[in-house]
C-alpha positions in Angstrom: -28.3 44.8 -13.1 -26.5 44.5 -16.3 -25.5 41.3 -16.2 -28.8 40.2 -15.1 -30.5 41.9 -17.8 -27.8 40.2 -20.2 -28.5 36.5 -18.9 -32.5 37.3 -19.2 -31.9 37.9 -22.7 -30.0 34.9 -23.2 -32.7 32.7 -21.4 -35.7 34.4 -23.7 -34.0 33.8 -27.2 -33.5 30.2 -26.1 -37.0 29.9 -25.7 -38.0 31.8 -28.5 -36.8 29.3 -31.7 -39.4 27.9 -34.2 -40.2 24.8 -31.7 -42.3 27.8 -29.8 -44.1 28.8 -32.5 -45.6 25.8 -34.2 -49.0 25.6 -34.9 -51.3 24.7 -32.0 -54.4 22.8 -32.6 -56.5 24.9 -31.0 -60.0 23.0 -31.4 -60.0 21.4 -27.8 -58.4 24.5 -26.1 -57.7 24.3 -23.3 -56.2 20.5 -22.6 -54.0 21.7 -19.7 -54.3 23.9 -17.3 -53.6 27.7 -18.0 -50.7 29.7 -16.1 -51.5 32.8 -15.5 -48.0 34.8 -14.7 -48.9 37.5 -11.6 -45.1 39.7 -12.4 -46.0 41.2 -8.9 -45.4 39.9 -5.3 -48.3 38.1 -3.3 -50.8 40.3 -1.2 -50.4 43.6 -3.4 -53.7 45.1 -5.7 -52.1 43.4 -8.6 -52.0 40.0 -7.0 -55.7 40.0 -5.5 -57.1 41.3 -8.7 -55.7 38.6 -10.9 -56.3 35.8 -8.4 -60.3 37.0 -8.0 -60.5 37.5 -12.3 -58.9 34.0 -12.7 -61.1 32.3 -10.3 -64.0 33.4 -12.1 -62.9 33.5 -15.6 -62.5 29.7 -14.9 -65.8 28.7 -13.5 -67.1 27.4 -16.3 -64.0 25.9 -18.1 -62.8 22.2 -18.2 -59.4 23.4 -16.9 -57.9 25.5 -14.0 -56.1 28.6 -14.2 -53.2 28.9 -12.2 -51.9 31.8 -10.7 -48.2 32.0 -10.3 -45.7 35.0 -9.0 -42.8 36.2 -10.4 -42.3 39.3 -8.8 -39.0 41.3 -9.5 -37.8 44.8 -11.3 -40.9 46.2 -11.7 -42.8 43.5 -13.8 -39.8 42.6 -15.5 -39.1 39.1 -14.3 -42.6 38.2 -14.7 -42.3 39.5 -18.1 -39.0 37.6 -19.2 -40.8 34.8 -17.7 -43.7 34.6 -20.6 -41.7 35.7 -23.3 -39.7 32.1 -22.8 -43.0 30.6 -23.3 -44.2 29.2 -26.3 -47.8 31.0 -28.1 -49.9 28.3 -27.6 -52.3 30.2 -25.0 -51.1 28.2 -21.9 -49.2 31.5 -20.6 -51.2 34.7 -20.0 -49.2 37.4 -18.4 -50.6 40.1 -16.2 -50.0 44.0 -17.3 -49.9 47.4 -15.7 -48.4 50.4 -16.9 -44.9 49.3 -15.3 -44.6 47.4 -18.7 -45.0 50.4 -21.0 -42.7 52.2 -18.8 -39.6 49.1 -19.4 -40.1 49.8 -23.2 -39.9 53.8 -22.6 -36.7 52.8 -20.7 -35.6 51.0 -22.9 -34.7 48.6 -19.8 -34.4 45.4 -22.3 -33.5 45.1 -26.1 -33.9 40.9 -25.3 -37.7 41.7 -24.6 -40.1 44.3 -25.6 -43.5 44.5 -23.9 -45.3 46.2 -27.1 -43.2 43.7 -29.7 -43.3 40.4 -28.0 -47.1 40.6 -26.3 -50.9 41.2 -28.2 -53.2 42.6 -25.7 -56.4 40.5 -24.8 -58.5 43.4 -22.8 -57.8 46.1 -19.9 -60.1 45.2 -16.9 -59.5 47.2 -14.5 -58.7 51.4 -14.4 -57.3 53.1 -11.2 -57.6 57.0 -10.8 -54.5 58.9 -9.1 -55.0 61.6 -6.4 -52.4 64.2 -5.4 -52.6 64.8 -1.5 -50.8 67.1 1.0 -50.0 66.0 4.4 -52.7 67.1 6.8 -49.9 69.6 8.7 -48.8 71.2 5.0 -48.8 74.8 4.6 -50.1 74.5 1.4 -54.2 74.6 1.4 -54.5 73.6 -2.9 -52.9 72.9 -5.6 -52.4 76.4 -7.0 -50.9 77.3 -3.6 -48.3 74.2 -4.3 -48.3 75.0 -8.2 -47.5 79.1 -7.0 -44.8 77.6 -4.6 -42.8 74.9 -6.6 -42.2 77.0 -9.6 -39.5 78.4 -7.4 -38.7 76.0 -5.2 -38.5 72.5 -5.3 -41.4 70.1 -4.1 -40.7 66.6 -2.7 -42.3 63.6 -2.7 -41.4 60.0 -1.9 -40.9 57.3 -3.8 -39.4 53.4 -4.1 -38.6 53.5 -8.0 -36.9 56.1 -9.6 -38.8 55.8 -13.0 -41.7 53.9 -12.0 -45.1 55.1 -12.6 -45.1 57.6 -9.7 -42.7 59.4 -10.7 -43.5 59.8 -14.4 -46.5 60.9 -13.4 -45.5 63.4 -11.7 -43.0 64.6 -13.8 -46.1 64.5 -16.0 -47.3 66.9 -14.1 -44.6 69.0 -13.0 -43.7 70.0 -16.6 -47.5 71.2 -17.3 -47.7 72.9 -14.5 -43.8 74.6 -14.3 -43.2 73.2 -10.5 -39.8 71.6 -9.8 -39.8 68.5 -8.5 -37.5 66.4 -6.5 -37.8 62.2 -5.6 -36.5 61.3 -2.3 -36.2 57.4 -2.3 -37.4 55.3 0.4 -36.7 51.5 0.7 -40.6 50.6 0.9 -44.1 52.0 0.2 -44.5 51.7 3.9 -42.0 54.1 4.5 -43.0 56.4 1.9 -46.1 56.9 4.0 -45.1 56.6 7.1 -42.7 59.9 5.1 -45.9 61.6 4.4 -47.5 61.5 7.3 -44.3 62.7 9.3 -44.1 65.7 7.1 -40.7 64.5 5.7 -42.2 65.4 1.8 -44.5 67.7 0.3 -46.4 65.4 -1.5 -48.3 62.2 -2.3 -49.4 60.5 -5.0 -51.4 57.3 -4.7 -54.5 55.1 -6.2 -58.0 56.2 -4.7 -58.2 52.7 -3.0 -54.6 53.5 -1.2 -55.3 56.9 -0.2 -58.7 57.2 1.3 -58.6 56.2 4.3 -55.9 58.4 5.4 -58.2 61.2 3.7 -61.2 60.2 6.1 -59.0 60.2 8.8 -57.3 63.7 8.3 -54.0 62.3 7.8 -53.6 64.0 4.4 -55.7 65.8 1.9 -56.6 65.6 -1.3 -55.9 68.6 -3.3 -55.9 67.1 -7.5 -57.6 64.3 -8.6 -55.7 62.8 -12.3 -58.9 61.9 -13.8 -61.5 64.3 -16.5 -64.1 64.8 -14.3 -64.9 65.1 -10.8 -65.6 62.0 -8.1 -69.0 62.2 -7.3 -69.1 58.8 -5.9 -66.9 59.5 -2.5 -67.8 62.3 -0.4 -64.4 63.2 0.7 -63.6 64.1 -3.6 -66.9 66.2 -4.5 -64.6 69.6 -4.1 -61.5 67.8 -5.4 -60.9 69.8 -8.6 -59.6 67.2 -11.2 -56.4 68.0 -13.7 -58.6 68.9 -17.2 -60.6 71.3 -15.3 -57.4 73.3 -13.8 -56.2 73.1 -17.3 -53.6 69.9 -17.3 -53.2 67.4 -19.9 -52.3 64.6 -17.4 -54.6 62.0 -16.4 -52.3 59.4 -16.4 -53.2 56.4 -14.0 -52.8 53.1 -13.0 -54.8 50.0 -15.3 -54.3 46.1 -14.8 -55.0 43.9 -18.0 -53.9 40.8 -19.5 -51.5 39.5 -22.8 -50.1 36.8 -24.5 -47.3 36.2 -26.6 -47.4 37.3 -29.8 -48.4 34.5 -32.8 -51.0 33.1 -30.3 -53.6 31.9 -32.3 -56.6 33.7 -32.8 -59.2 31.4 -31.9 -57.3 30.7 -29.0 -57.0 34.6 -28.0 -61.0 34.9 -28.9 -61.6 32.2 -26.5 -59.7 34.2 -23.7 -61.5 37.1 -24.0 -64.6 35.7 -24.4 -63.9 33.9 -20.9 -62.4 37.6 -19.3 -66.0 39.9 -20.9 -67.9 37.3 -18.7 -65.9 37.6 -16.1 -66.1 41.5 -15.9 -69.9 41.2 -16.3 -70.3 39.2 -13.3 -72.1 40.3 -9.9 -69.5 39.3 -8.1 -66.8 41.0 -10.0 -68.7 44.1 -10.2 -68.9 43.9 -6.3 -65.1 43.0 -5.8 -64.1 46.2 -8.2 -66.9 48.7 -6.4 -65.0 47.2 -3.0 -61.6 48.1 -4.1 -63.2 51.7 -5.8 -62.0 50.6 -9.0 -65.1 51.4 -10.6 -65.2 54.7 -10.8 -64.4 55.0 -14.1 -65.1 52.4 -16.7 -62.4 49.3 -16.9 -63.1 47.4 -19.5 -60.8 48.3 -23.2 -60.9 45.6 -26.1 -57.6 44.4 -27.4 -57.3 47.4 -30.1 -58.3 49.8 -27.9 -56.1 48.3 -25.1 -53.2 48.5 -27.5 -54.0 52.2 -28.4 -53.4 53.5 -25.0 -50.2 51.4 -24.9 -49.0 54.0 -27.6 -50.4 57.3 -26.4 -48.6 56.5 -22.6 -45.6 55.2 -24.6 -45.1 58.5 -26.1 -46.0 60.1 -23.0 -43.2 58.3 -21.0 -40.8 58.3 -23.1 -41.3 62.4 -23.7 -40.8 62.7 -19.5 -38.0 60.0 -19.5 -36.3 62.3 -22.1 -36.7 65.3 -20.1 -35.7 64.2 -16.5 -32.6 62.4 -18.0 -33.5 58.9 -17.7 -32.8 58.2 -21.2 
């Protein structure tokens, strides 16, 4: 990992020299066709999403956009990816938390998500929920809270130090319950883990979850969010984290960047392009399908960056504890 990390760096200060940063004219923006880097594999949330925004961002522009993955460490490779690309607005990258959570990690001193990037907007917000398998012997989350603050509670996980397990460390150190990650080799198996009984928790986004709460597979006992979800029948008794008294309402979110020194009329013309795209009908319907408009999506670039440096702190404070850095 180490030595891939090293030849990344290389790669990114070879495409970082003054040739990438000359000034662009930007007054017949776009002349070429814009790539838009997906740092996720194909079929996932993050992959749909951006495919459906791009599409419609570029219904009314003179070029395409053009989604490509780069999948790999998390967001990482996608990210090296874009950094190697010169600001001239041609490369927008794709972000989710998983990129905060590299500079908390301190995973690459090459590239830096929050040095190297300027946000354009967030578009999209995803609410956590905490369930129990539908055989636990726990009934809520202050009979799990009671219980793990002597003994350990498991859950399942693929990525020691992804955003599933910061959250819940998160969570675990406002609420004094010991936690422990058990590592499976795929999200499948982490649910097929769940629904066995082989841990004591999961954590997943609305979208992922509900179905196995309609079914009675598991049950939702903590929703990560401020206030309650009236939308959803099966989340009306679901207490949420602020009212029980915890700080943590960390989620997922999916949003968009570019390198940093990208012109500004070239950044105003993106966002322009991404408001109407989030005001659409048929975005509005895509979003209300995948239940990721519960709570508003939408953050402007300073507000975008803003919560880049509250959840910075917050990983870094929870990295520091659990001995990741």
């Amino acid at each position: 990992m180490k030595k891939i990390m090293a030849l990344a760096g290389v790669v990114v200060l070879a495409g970082c020299g003054p040739e990438s940063n000359k000034v662009q004219d930007t007054a017949n923006y776009p002349e070429k066709p814009i790539e838009l880097i997906i740092p996720f594999g194909e079929g996932g949330a993050s992959d749909t999403f951006a495919r459906k925004f791009s599409e419609l961002m570029a219904k009314d522009m003179n070029q395409p956009i053009q989604a490509v993955n780069k999948k790999g460490s998390s967001g990482l490779v996608g990210m090296v990816y874009a950094a190697q690309k010169p600001a001239d607005g041609y490369t927008v990258l794709e972000v989710t938390p998983s990129m905060v959570i590299s500079d908390a990690l301190e995973v690459s001193d090459a590239v830096k998500f929050m040095r190297d990037f300027e946000p354009l907007a967030r578009i999209q917000s995803d609410i956590y929920v905490l369930c129990l398998p539908g055989e636990s012997q726990f009934t809520s989350f202050e009979d799990l809270v009671k219980y793990g603050q002597d003994h350990p509670i498991t859950f399942g996980g693929v990525s020691p130090g992804g955003l599933d397990d910061l959250t819940l460390n998160a969570l675990a150190a406002a609420t004094g319950v010991n936690i422990k990650f058990i590592p499976y080799k795929s999200g499948s198996e982490v649910k097929a883990a769940v629904l066995g009984g082989e841990v004591d928790i999961y954590l997943d986004k609305i979208v992922s979850a509900v179905n196995y709460i309609k079914d009675g597979k598991v049950k939702p006992v903590l929703v990560l969010n401020e206030e309650r979800i009236t939308q959803l029948d099966v989340f009306k008794e679901v207490p949420t984290s602020q009212e029980l008294g915890y700080d943590v309402t960390i989620g997922s979110w999916r949003g968009f960047v570019v390198r940093k020194g990208t012109a500004p009329e070239i950044k105003s013309y993106l966002i322009d392009k991404m408001q109407s795209a989030y005001n659409t009908k048929e975005y509005k319907d895509f979003a209300a399908l995948n239940l990721v408009d519960i709570r508003p999506g939408y953050l402007d670039a300073a507000g975008f960056y803003t919560q880049w440096e509250s959840e910075y702190k917050k990983f870094d404070a929870v990295a520091k504890q659990v001995g990741l850095k």
